[in-house]
C-alpha positions in Angstrom: -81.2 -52.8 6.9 -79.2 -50.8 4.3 -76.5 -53.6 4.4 -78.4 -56.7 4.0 -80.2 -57.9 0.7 -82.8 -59.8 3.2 -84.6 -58.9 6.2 -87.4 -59.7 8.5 -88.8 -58.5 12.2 -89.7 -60.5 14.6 -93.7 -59.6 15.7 -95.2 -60.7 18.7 -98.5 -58.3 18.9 -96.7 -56.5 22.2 -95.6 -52.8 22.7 -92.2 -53.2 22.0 -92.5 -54.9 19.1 -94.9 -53.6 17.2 -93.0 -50.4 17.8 -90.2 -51.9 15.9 -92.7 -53.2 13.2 -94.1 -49.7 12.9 -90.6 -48.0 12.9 -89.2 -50.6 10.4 -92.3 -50.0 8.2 -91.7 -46.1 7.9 -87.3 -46.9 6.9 -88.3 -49.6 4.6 -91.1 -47.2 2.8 -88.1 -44.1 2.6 -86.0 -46.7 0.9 -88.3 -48.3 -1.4 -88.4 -52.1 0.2 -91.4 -53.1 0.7 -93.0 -55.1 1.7 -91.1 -56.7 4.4 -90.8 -59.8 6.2 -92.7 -60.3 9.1 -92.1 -63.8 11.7 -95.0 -64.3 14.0 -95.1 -67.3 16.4 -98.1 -68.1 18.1 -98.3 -69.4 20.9 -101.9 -70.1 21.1 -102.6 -68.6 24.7 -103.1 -65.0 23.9 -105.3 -62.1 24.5 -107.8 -61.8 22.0 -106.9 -58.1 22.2 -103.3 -59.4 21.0 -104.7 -61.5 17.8 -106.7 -58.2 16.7 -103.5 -56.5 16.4 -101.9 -58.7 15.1 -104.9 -59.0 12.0 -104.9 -55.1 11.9 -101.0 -55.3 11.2 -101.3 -58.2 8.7 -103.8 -56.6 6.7 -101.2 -53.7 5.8 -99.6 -54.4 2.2 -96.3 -53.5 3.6 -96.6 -56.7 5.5 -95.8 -59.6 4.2 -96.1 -62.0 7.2 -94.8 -65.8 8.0 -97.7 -66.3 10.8 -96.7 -69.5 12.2 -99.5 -71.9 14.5 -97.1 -75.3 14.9 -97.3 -77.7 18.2 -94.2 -76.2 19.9 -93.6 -76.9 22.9 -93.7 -74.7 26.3 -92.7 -74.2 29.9 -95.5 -74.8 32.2 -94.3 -73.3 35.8 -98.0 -73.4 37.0 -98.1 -77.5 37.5 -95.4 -80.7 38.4 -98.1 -83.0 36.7 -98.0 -81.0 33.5 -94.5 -79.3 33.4 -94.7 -78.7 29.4 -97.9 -77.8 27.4 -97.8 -77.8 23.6 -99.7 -75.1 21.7 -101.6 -76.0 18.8 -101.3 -79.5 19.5 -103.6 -81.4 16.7 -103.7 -84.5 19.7 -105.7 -81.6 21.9 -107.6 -79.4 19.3 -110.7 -79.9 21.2 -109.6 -77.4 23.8 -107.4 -75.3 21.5 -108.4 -71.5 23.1 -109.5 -70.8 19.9 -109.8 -71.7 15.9 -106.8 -71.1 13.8 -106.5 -67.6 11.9 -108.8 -67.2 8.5 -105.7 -66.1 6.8 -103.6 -67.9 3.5 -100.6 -66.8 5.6 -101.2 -68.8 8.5 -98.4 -71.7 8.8 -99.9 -74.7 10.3 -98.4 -77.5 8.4 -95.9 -79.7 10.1 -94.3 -80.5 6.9 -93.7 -76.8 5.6 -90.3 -76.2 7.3 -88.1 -79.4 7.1 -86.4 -78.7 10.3 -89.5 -78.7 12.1 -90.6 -81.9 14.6 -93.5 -81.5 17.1 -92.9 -80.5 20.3 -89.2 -78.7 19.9 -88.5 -75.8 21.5 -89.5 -72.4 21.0 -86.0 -71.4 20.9 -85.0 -73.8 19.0 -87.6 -72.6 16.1 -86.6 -69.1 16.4 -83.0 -70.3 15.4 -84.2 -73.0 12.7 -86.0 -70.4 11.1 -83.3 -67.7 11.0 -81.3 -70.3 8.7 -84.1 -71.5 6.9 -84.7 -67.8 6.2 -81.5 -66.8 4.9 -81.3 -71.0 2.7 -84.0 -69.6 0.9 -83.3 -66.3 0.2 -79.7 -67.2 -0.9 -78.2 -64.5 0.4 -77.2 -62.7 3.8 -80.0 -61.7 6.1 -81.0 -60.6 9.3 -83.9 -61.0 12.0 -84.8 -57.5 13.7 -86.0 -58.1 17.5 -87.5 -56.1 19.9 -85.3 -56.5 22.8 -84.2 -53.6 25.2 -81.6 -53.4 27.5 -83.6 -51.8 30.6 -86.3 -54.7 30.3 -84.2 -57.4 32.0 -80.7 -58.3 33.4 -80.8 -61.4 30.9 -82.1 -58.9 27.9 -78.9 -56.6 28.8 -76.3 -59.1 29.2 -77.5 -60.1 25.4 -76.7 -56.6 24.3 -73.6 -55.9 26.5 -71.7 -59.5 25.8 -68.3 -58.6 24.6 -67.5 -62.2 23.9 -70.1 -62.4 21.4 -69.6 -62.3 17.5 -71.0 -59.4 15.7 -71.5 -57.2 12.6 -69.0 -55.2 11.7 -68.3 -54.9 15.7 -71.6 -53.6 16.5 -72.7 -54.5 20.0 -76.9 -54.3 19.5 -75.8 -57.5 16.9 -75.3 -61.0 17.3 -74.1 -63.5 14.5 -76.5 -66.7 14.3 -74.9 -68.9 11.8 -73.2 -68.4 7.9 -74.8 -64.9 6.8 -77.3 -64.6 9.4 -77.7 -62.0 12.1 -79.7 -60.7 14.6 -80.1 -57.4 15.3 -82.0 -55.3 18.5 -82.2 -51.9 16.9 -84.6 -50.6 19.9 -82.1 -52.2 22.7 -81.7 -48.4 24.1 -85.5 -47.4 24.2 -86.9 -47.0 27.6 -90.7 -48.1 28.0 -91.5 -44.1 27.8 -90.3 -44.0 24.4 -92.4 -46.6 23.5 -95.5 -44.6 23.6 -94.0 -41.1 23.2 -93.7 -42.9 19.6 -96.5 -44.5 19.3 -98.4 -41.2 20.3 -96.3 -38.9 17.9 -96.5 -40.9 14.7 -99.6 -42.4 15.5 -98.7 -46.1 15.2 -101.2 -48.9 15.9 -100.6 -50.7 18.7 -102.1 -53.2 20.8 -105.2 -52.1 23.1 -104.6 -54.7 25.6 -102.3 -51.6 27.5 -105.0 -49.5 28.0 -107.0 -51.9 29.5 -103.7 -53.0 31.6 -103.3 -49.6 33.0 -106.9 -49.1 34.1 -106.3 -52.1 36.1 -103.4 -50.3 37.6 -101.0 -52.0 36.0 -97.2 -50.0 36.2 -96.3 -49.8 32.6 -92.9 -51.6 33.5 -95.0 -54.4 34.2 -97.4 -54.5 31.2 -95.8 -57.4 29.0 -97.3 -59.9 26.9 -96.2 -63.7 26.1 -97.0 -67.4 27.0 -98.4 -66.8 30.4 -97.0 -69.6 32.1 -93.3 -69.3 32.2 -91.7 -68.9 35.2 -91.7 -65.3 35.3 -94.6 -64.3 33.0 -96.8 -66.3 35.4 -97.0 -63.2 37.8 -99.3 -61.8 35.6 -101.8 -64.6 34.6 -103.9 -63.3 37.2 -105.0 -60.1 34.7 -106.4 -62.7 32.2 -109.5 -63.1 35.0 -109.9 -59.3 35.0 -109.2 -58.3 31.2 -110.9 -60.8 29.1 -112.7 -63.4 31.0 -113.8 -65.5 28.3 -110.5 -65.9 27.4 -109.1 -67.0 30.9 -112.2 -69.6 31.3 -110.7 -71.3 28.6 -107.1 -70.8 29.8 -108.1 -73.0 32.9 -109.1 -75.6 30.9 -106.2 -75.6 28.3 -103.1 -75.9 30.5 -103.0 -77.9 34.3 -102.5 -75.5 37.2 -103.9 -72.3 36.1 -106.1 -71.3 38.6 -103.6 -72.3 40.7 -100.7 -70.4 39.4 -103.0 -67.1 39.3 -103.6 -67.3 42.5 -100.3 -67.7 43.9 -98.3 -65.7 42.0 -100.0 -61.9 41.6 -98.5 -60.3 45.0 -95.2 -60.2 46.7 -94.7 -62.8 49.0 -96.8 -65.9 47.1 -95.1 -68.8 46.9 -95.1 -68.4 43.0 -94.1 -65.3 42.5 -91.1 -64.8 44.5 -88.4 -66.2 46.9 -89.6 -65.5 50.1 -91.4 -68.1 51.9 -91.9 -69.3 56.3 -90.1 -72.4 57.3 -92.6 -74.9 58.8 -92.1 -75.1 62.6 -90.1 -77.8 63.5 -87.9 -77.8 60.2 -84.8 -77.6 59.3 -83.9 -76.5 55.9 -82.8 -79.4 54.8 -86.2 -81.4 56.2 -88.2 -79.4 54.7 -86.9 -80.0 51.3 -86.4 -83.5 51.7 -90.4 -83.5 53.1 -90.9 -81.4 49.8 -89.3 -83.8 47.2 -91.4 -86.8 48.6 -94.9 -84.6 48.2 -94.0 -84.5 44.3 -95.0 -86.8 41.4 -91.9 -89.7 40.9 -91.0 -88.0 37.9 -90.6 -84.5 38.9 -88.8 -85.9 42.4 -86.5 -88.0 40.1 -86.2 -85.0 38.4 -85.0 -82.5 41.1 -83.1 -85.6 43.2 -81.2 -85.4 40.1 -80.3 -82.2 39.8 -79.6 -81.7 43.5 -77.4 -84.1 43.6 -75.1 -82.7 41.0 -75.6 -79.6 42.6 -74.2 -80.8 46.3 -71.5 -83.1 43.9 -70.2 -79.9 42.5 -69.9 -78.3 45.7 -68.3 -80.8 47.8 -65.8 -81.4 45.0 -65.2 -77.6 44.9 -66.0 -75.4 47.9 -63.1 -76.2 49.7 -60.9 -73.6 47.8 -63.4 -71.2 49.2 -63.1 -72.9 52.5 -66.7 -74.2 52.3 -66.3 -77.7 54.3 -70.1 -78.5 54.0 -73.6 -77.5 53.0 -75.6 -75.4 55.5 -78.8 -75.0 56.0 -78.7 -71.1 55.4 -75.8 -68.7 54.8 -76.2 -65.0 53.7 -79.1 -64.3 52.2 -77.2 -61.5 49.6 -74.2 -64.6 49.1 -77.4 -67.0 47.9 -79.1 -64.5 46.0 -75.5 -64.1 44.2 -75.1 -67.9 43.6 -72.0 -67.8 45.3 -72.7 -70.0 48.6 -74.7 -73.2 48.6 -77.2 -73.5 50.9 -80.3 -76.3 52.0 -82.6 -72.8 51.5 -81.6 -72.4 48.0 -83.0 -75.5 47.7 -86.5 -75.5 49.2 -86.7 -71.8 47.2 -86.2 -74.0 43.6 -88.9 -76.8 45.2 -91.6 -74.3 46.3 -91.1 -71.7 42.9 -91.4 -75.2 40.9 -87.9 -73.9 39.1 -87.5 -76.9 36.9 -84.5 -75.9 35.1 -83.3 -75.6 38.5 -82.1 -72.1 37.5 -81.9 -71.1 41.5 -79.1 -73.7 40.9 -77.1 -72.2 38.8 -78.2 -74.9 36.0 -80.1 -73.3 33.0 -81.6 -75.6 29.4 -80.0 -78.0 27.7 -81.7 -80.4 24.7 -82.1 -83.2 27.0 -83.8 -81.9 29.6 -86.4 -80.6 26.4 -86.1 -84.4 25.2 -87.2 -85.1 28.7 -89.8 -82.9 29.4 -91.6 -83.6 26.2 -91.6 -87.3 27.2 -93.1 -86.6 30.4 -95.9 -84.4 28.6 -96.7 -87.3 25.7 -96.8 -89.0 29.3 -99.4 -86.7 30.8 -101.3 -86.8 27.7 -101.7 -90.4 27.7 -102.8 -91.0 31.3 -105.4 -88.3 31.3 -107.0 -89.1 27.4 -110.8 -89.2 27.7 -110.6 -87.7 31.2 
């Protein structure tokens, strides 16, 4: 903070951020710089628990907050009809879960930032608006974000990435563009010291917790974002116990809800994880071929696309690691690992709906955003008036 002229936190309304918010609030008030920054994208599909917090932190004169409600667009995991959803679409305000916020900083105009086109990506925003950020101010700057290590492998290979550039060498930073920086100043916090703070300095934070752990939720698992990514599906379920009136509307918002709650809460769902019977009489390969042809043309072209670059690869390269052909199963621990191709590694990306394919070993890229916004626009059209 000390060594940048220009600074703003990244707020989401969840534990671990407004811990940061809270944190940041009490260095920034010993140093005499406030108010600060604050970036809040929403997403639309929130607890309503979530959008009181966020108010009650908004409200603070130490805040001064960029609250951003723009159509970006978002992974849908729960549906191959509807594989994106936008939020805050103005083509779909009739089902919008609920009005825009009553506030002058609310940022719902396309035109305010002139990198922004409907429908890009949520990562693609964050990025945008870091530079944006630091045009404007004119002079270096930095995003604080809430990300720790112990949350996720991904969230700790972010942190631990030696390739990386940095500032001034320091690992919890990563350099964005000319003068910009991120920085993860809680990236060593364990979810314990997230409320040993918030109980010893009495921060506001977000009652949606308590009424997660009541409903026995392990506080590793209480997290809030989009709910229907392909991992934060697993808990869409809790929207049905925690605020029903909010998850009525959820259903009719985004294709596949129900759906996805239902097979994604436990162990063993088809959603939620890996594991899954083969159909008597099936072979691997069978089955995936019998799953491709069940699918909507577009989402078959889709993953025939991406399989076949997949068996490509390997048939142009396994042979230095004497792999002669693709079988139907190999080593469960080898496939977990991504280092052994397998039919089963397959049907596990068809039956999770994976559509980055990331059980592949393939991950984003702009055109597959370019393609799934088309097929949304698609969606939209063929079910207007329905």
């Amino acid at each position: 903070m000390d060594e940048f002229p220009h600074f703003y936190v990244s707020f989401s309304g969840g534990k671990d951020s407004g811990a940061l918010l809270n944190l940041v609030i009490e260095e920034a008030r010993k140093r005499g710089r406030l108010p600060i920054d604050v970036l809040i994208v929403d997403l639309e599909a929130q607890y309503q628990h979530t959008i009181e917090y966020i108010h009650s932190m908004v409200e603070r004169s130490e805040v001064n907050p960029y609250w951003v409600c723009l159509p970006l667009s978002l992974r849908n995991s729960v549906s191959q009809y509807q594989p994106k959803w936008t939020c805050w679409d103005p083509d779909e305000k009739s089902l919008w879960l609920r009005d825009l916020p009553n506030l002058t900083s609310v940022i719902n105009d396309e035109h305010y930032f002139p990198f922004f086109k409907k429908g890009m990506e949520f990562e693609d925003f964050v990025y945008q608006f870091m530079v944006w950020y630091q045009q404007k101010k004119g002079t270096a700057c930095i995003g604080l974000v809430a990300i720790r290590s112990d949350e996720s492998l991904y969230r700790y290979k972010t942190i631990k990435n030696t390739k990386k550039r940095k500032f001034r060498n320091i690992n919890w930073t990563t350099y964005i563009a000319q003068d910009c920086y991120l920085a993860f100043p809680i990236y060593d916090w364990r979810v314990s010291d997230i409320w040993t703070a918030n109980a010893k300095f009495l921060w506001q934070y977000n009652r949606i917790y308590e009424l997660m752990h009541k409903a026995g939720v392990p506080l590793s698992q209480q997290r809030l974002c989009q709910p229907f990514g392909d991992d934060q599906r697993r808990g869409l379920w809790l929207y049905q116990i925690l605020e029903p009136n909010t998850w009525q509307r959820l259903v009719q918002r985004v294709q596949g809800c129900n759906f996805g709650a239902r097979y994604s809460k436990e162990q063993g769902r088809i959603l939620g994880y890996y594991r899954f019977e083969l159909p008597k009489d099936h072979t691997y390969r069978s089955y995936a071929k019998f799953l491709l042809s069940s699918m909507p043309p577009n989402m078959e072209l889709h993953y025939r696309s991406r399989i076949f670059q997949f068996l490509l690869w390997w048939k142009r390269n396994g042979k230095r690691q004497g792999i002669y052909r693709i079988p139907d199963f190999a080593d469960k621990k080898l496939e977990a690992q991504k280092k052994i191709p397998s039919w089963r590694r397959i049907c596990k990306v068809l039956i999770k709906n994976d559509y980055l394919c990331r059980g592949l070993s393939f991950g984003f890229n702009q055109a597959l955003a370019n393609k799934s916004l088309e097929y949304y626009k698609t969606y939209l059209q063929n079910n207007k008036g329905k």
